[in-house]
C-alpha positions in Angstrom: 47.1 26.9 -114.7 46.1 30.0 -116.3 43.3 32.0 -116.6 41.9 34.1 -119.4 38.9 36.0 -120.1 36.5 35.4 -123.1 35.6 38.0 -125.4 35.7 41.1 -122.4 37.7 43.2 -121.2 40.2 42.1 -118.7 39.1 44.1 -115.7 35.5 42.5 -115.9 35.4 39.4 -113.6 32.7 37.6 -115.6 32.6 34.5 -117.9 32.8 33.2 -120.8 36.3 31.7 -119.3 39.2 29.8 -120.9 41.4 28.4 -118.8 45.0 26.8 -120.4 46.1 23.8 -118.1 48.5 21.2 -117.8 47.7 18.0 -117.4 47.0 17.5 -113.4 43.7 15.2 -112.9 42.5 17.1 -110.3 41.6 19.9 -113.0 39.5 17.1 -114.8 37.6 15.4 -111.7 34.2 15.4 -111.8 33.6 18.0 -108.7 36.1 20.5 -110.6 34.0 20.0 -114.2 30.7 20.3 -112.4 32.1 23.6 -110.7 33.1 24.9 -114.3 29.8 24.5 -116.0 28.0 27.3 -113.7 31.0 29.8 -114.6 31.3 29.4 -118.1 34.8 27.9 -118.2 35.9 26.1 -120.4 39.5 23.9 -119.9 42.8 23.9 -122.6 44.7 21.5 -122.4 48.3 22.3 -123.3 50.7 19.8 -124.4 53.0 18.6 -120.9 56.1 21.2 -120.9 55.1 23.3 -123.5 57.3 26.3 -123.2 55.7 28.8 -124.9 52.9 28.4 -122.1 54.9 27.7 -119.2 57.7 30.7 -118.1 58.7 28.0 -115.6 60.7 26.1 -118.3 61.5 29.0 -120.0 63.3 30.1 -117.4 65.0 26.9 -116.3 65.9 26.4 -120.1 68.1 30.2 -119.5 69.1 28.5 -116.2 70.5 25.3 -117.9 72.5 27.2 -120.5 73.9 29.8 -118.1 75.0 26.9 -116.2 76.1 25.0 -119.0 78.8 27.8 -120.4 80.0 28.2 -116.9 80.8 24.4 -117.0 82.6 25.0 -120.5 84.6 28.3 -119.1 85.4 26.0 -116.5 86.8 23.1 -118.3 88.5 25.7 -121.2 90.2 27.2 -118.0 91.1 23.9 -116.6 89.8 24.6 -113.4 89.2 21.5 -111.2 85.5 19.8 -111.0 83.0 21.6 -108.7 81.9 19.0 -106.1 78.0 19.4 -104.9 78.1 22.0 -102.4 80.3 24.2 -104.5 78.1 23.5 -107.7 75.1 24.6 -105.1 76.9 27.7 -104.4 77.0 28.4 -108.4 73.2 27.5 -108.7 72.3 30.1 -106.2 74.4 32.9 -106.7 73.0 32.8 -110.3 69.6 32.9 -109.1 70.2 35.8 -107.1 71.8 37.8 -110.0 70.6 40.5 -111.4 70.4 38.8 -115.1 68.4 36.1 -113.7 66.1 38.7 -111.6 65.8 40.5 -115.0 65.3 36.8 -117.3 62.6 36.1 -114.9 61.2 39.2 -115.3 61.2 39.1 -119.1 59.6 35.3 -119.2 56.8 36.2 -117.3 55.9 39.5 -119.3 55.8 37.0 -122.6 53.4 34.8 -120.9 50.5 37.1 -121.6 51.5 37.8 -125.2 51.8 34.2 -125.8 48.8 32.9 -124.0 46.7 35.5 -125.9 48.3 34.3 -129.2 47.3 30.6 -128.3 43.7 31.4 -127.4 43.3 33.5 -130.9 45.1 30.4 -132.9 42.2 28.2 -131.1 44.9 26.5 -129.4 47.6 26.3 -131.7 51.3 27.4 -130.8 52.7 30.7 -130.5 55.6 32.5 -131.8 58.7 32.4 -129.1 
């Protein structure tokens, strides 16, 4: 969930709110809409993994082709199947790297430009 300020600036912590969601219920219940209405927020839905909304997936879609051309190098190389705990191994020491430190870093610094873009196209997708 995301949060993002009407029509003032971002430093001011008043309403009118928009607020770009996925799809839990609990963001939908009754108590939650009731609790809105006094604050002035209003709930976006986003379609269920959008990634231009969600760094999350952006990031796991960097993970999966990091991963994926390690697994080519490998097989080019003829090096012998990784078995679980060695494949683990390769998953975290990629996630410790600096490159993924710096990916991560990069993904979440879209987010705002991205969210902004959404919220000005009334809810329609941004450019990634």
């Amino acid at each position: 969930m995301h949060f993002f300020e009407g029509e003032t600036s971002a430093k001011k912590r008043r309403g009118p709110w928009t607020v770009l969601c996925d799809n839990d219920g609990f963001l939908r219940a009754k108590t939650s809409m009731a609790a809105y209405r006094p604050r002035s927020i209003t709930l976006w839905s986003v379609p269920p993994k959008s990634p231009d909304l969600n760094p999350v997936e952006m990031f796991w879609g960097w993970l999966r082709k990091k991963l994926r051309s390690m697994d080519l190098e490998d097989l080019r190389k003829k090096r012998r199947l990784l078995g679980k705990t060695a494949y683990v191994a390769r998953v975290k020491g990629v996630l410790k790297s600096a490159k993924a430190q710096t990916v991560a870093k990069n993904v979440a610094g879209r987010l705002r430009k991205s969210c902004k873009q959404v919220v000005d196209r009334n809810g329609a997708a941004a450019d990634n």
